[in-house]
C-alpha positions in Angstrom: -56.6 -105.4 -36.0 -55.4 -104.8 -32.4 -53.9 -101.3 -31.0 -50.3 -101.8 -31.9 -51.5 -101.9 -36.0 -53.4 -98.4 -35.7 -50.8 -95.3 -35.8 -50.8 -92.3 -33.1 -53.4 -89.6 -34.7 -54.6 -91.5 -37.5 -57.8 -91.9 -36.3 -60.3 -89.3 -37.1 -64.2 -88.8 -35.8 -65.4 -90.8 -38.0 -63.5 -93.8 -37.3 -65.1 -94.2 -33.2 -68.6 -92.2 -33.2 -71.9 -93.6 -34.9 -72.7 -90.0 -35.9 -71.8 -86.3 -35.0 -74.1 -83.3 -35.5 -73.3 -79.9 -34.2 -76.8 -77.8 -33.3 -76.7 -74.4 -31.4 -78.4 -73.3 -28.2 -79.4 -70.2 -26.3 -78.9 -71.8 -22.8 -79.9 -68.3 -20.4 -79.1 -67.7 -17.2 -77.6 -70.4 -15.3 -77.8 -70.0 -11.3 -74.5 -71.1 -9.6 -74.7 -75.2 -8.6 -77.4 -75.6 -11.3 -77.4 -77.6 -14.9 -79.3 -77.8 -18.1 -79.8 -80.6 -20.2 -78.8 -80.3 -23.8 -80.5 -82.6 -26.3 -80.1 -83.0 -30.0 -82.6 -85.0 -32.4 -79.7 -87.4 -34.0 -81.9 -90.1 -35.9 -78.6 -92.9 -35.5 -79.0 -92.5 -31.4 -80.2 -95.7 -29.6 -81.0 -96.3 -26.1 -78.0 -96.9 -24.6 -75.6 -94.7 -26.6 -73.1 -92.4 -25.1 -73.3 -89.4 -26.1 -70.6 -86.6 -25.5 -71.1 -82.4 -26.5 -68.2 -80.7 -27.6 -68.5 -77.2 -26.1 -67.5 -74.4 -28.1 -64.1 -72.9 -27.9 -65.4 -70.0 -26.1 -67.6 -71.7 -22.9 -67.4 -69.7 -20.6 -65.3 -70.0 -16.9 -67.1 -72.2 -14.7 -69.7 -74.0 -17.3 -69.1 -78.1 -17.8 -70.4 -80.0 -19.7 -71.1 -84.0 -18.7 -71.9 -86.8 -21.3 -74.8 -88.7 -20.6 -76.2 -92.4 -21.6 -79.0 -92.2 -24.1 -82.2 -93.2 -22.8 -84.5 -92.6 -25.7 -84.0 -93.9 -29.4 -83.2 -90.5 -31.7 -82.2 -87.9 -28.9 -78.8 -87.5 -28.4 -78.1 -85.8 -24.5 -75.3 -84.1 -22.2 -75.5 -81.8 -19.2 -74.2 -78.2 -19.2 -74.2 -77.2 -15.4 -72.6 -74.5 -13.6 -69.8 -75.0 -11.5 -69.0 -71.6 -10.3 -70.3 -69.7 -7.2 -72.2 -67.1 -9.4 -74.6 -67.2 -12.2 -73.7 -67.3 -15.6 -75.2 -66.2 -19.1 -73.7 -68.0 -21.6 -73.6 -66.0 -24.9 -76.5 -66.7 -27.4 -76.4 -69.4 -29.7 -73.2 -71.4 -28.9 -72.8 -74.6 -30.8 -71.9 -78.1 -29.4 -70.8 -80.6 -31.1 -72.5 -84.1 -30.1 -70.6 -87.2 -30.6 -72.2 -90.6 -30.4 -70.5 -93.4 -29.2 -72.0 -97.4 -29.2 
């Protein structure tokens, strides 16, 4: 099956990523020019994965997040880093949503 047999918007998640899981974080205080790492134990991960987080709808102005290559088997990754010219506390307990991609 080649691209011009699969319809616009019939694919869903589940069709492309290994596995998905959606855990929650209390990041704190993030200085301007500075990133976090965000990791999530998804047993399906292998070294070498790519593995993209979802922010929530609500991330706040000036947060982005980057996917990162999996370099150990079971821990999905991305990095949340600041991008604005002051700090920023993101609210408690936001949930990503980490896509894995081999």
């Amino acid at each position: 099956m080649g691209s011009a047999e699969i319809q616009d918007r019939s694919l869903r998640t589940a069709d492309y990523t290994v596995h998905s899981s959606s855990p929650s974080y209390n990041i704190g205080n993030l200085v301007a020019g500075a990133c976090t790492t965000l990791q999530a134990g998804i047993p399906e991960v292998q070294v070498g994965d790519v593995t993209f987080a979802v922010p929530p709808p609500a991330l706040e102005l000036g947060l982005v997040v980057f996917p990162l290559r999996t370099d150990a088997a079971g821990q999905a990754k991305a990095r949340l880093c600041n991008a604005s010219e002051a700090a920023i506390d993101p609210a408690n307990m936001q949930t990503y949503t980490f896509l894995v991609l081999r």
